[in-house]
Structures are given as C-alpha cells and as structure tokens.
GULO-820197 format. One record per residue (C-alpha): x, y, z; residue number from 0. Coordinates in steps of 0.02 Angstrom, whole numbers, plus 50000, padded with zeros to 5 digits. Each point is the difference from the previous one (the first is absolute). Last residue first. Layout:
BEGIN
(r (X Y Z) NUM)
...
***
This chain:
BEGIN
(r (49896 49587 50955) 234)
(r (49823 50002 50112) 233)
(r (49876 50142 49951) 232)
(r (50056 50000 49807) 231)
(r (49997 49822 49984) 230)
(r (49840 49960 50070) 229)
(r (49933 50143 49916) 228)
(r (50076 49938 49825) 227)
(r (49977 49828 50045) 226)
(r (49816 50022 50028) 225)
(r (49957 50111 49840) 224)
(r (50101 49872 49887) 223)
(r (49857 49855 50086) 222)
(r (49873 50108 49940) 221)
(r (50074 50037 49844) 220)
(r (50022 49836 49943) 219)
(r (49832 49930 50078) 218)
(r (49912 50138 49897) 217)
(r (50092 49944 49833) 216)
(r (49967 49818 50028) 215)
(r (49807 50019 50021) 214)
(r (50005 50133 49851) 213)
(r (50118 49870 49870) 212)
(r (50151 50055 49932) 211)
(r (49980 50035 49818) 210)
(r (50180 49972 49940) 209)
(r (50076 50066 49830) 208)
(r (50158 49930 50011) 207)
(r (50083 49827 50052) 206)
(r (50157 50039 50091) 205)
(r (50171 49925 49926) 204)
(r (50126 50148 50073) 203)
(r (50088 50073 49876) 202)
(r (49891 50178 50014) 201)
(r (49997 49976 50189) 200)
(r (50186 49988 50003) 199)
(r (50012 50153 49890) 198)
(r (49863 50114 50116) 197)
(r (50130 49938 50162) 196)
(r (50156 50054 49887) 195)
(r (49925 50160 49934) 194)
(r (49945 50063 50169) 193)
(r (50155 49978 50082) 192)
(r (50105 50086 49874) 191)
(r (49877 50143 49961) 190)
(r (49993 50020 50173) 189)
(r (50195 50021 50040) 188)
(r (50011 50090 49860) 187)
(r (49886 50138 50059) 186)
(r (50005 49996 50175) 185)
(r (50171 50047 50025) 184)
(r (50029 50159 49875) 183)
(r (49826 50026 50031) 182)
(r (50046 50020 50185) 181)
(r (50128 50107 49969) 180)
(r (49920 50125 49883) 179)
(r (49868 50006 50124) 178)
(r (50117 50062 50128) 177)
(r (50082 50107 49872) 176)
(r (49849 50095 49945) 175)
(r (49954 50015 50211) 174)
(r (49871 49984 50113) 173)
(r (49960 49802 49945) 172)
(r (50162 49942 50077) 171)
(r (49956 50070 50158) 170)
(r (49861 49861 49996) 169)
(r (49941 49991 50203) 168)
(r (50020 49860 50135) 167)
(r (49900 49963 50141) 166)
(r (50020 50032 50185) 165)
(r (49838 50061 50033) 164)
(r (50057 50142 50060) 163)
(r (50129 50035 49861) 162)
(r (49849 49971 49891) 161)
(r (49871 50121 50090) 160)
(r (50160 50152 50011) 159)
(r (50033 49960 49806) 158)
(r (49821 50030 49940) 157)
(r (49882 49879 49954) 156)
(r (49995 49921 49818) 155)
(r (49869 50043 49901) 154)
(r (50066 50156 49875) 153)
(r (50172 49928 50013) 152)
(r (49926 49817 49945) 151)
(r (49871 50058 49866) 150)
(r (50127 50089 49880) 149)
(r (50201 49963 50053) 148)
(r (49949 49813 50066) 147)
(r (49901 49983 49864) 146)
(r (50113 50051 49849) 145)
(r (50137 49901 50075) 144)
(r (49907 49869 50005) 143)
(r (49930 49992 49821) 142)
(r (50189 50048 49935) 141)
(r (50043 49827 50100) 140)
(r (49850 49925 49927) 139)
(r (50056 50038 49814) 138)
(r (50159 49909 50001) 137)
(r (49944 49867 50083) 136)
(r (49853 49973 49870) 135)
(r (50131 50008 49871) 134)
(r (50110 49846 50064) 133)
(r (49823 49907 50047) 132)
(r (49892 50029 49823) 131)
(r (50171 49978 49909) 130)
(r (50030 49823 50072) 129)
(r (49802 49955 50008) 128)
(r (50013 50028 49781) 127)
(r (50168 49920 50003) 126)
(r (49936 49860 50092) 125)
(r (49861 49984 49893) 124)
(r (50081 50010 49809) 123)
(r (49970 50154 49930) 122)
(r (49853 50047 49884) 121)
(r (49937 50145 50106) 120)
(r (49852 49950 50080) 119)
(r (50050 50025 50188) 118)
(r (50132 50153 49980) 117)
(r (49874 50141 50019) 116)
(r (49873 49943 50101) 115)
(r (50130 49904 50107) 114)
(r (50085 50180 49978) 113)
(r (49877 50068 50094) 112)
(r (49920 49907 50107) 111)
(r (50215 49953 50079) 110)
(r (49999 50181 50039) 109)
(r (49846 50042 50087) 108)
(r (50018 49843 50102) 107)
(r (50173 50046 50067) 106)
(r (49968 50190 50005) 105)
(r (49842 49925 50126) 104)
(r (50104 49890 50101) 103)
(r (50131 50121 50014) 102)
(r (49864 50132 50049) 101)
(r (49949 49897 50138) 100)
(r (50158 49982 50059) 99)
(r (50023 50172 50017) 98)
(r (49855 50016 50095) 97)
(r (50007 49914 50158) 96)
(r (50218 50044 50047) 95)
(r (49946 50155 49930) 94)
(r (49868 50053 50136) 93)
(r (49819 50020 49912) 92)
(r (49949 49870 50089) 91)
(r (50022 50049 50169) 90)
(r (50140 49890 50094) 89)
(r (49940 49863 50120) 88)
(r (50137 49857 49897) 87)
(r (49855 49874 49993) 86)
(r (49841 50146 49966) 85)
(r (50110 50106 49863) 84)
(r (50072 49812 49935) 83)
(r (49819 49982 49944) 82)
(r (50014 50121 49858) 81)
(r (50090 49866 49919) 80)
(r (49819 49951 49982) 79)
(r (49955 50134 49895) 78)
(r (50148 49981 49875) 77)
(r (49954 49803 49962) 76)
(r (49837 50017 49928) 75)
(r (50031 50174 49880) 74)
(r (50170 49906 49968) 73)
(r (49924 49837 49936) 72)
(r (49868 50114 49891) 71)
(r (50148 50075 49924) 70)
(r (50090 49819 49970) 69)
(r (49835 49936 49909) 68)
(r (50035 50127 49868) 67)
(r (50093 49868 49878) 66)
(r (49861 49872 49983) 65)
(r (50040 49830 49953) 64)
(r (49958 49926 50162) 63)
(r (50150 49903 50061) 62)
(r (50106 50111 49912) 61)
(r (49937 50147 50069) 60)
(r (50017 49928 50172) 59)
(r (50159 49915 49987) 58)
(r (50063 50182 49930) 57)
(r (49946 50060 50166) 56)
(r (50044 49876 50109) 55)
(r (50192 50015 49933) 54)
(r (49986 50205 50019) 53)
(r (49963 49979 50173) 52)
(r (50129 49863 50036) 51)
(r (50138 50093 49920) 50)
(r (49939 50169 50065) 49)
(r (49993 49904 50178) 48)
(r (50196 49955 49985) 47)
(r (50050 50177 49993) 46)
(r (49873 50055 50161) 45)
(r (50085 49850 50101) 44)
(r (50182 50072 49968) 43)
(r (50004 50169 50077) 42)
(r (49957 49973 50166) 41)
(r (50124 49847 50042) 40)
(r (49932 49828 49968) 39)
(r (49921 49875 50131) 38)
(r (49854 50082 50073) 37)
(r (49956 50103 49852) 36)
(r (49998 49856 49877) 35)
(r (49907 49913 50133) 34)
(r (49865 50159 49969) 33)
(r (50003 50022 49825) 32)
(r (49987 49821 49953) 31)
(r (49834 49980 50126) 30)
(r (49934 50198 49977) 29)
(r (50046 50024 49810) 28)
(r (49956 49810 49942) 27)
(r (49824 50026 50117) 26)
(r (49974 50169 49908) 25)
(r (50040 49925 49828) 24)
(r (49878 49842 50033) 23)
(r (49878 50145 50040) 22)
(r (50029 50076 49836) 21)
(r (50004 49831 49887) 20)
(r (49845 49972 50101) 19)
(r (49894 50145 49978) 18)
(r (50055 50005 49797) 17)
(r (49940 49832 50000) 16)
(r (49824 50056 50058) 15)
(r (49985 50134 49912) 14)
(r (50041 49885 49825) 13)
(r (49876 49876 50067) 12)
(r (49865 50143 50021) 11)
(r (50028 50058 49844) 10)
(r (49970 49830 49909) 9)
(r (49843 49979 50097) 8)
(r (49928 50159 49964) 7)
(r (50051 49944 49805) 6)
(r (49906 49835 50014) 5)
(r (49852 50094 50080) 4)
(r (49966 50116 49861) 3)
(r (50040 49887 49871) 2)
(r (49863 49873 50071) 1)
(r (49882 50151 50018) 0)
***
C-alpha cells in the first residue's frame, strides 16, 4: 500500500509541474508577447517568443530530468492561447486564434522529441540542450506548416467571415512556393534562436533533478493563470 501511494504521489507531483511549467508558458506568451507587441513591429515579437519558448522548455526538462515534460507544457499552454478568441472577439477557429496555437504545440512536439532523443546521449550538457533547441526549430516550422495546411484550412472560416472581421488569412499556405518561402525563413531563423536560448540553459549553473513541492506548484500556476488573463485582457 506504501508503494502504491508513494508512486500516486510521485505522479501527481510530476502533473502538477507539468501544469505549471505550462501555465508559466501561457503567462510568458501573454505578458512578453503582448509588450513585445506593443513596442515592436508585427513581425518581430513572434521571433523573439520561439527563443523564450524554447528557453522555458529546455529549463523545464532540465529542471526535472524528464525530456517529454515540454509536450505536456504545450497540451497546457495551447488551450489557453485560445483565450485571445474571447480578448480580440474573433471565433476561435479564426487564424489569428489558431495558428498560434499550433506554434505552441509544433514547438512542444518538437523539442519532446529530440529531448528524448538527444537527452542521454553522452555529450556534454550544453551541447546536448544546443542540438535539442537548433533541431527542435527545425522540426516545428515543418510542424506548422503541416497544421496550418491540414487542420487550419479545414477549420478556419471562410474568406468573406475573415475579411469581415477584419483579420488576416495565410496566403502563403495556398501555395508550394508560399510554403517554400516561409520555410526558407522560418527554418533557420528557428533553429538559430532556439539553439542559442536551449545552449544558454545547457551552460547555465541550475541544480537538476528538482521535485517542486505540491503547495508551491499550485501557488505557481495559480498566480501564472492570473498574469496570463490579466495580461492578455489589458496589454
């Protein structure tokens, strides 16, 4: 019975610190994201968020020696981007909603992976967290692009709703050459990004291995949960 409970309670420390590293990701994404947004031009904030995105998540499996924590980050964090639908008053299925949903989830998807591929190989660590994050960013942009042309034209509204609504629509994604393009972009510029924040973390002296404990991992997330709607109502 001892066993019994002892394991219980080890799973129910790892769910909780998988709630928290994703809801500290939605509060990064919605605070960050959102003065990013107000002081940048369009297409810079979402370049600097992969850093910081792929940064938390190579914090997180290094913090708690498990390499497929980042997955269960993105299944936390994706739904609550979903939240932007109810600030911005667009349906949620409208691309400016979804599509960064589905970089948050190629993001997660990726790094799981090749953490779970990379993490025990007998490299040094920030080699190890440099190749997780350069190849990670190289796989989530193919993970995007593979969404937004799947789920995201099957989901999204039609063109009359969006140019209603005032809201912006892929073109890119219609076309072999548009994707081409945004690969072309996407893909080093994300393996770049990703590999430098994942290497910092790797050299960074950060004690390994942590059990956070339940009282401080429900106070974490709570509080990430009010900054995130805080932040995504008012910046």
């Amino acid at each position: 019975m001892r066993r019994v409970s002892t394991k219980r309670s080890k799973v129910g420390i790892v769910l909780l610190t998988i709630l928290w590293f994703g809801a500290l990701w939605g509060a990064v994404e919605a605070l960050l994201g959102g003065l990013l947004h107000s002081i940048l031009p369009p297409t810079y904030p979402g370049k600097i968020m992969i850093a910081l995105a792929m940064g938390l998540m190579a914090f997180a499996v290094r913090r708690t020696g498990r390499p497929w924590v980042p997955l269960g980050m993105a299944l936390i964090a994706a739904p609550l981007k979903l939240f932007s639908a109810v600030v911005f008053a667009l349906p949620v299925c409208a691309p400016a909603v979804l599509n960064p949903v589905f970089s948050i989830l190629a993001q997660g998807a990726a790094v799981a992976l090749f953490a779970v591929v990379i993490y025990r190989l007998p490299l040094g660590v920030p080699l190890r967290f440099g190749l997780v994050g350069a190849s990670a960013g190289v796989l989530q942009s193919l993970l995007h692009v593979g969404m937004v042309r799947g789920p995201g034209l099957w989901l999204y509204p039609p063109l009359v709703v969006l140019q209603e609504l005032g809201t912006k629509f892929p073109y890119w994604v219609l076309s072999a050459g548009g994707i081409g393009h945004f690969l072309s972009v996407s893909i080093p510029y994300s393996a770049l990004a990703a590999g430098i924040a994942a290497l910092a973390v790797g050299f960074a002296p950060l004690r390994t291995r942590i059990s956070y404990r339940p009282a401080f991992l429900l106070a974490g997330t709570a509080l990430c949960l009010v900054i995130f709607f805080l932040a995504s109502w008012f910046i």
